[in-house]
C-alpha positions, 0 to 999 in steps of 0.5 A: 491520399488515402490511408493504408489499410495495411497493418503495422506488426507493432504487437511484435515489439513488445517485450514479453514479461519473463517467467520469473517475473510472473511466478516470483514478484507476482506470487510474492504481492499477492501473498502479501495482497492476501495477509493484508485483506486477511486482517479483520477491520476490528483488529485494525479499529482497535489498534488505531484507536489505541495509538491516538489515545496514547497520542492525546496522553502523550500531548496532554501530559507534554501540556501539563509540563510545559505549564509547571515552568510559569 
């Protein structure tokens, strides 16, 4: 047996997407996409590091209080 060489309309089947979908969730990600690139990489260093520097002080003084019971 040989194949078919005829075409299936498969690409009909296919729901297309509808406007609102486009226009409001997609504008609404690539906003969102735009503000986050937008914040510089030193705003974001700075912030980091000073969450894990209150961390270790955190941990370092929960330290220091769990020794004063002994």
């Amino acid at each position: 047996m040989q194949p078919s060489n005829r075409r299936v309309g498969s690409m009909a089947n296919h729901p297309k997407p509808s406007a609102k979908n486009e226009t409001g969730d997609f504008a609404k990600f690539t906003n969102f996409v735009r503000r986050l690139v937008a914040v510089p990489h030193s705003e974001i260093k700075a912030k980091l590091d000073a969450e894990k520097l209150e961390k270790t002080r955190k941990r370092k003084a929960v330290s220091r209080a769990s020794h004063a019971k002994d």
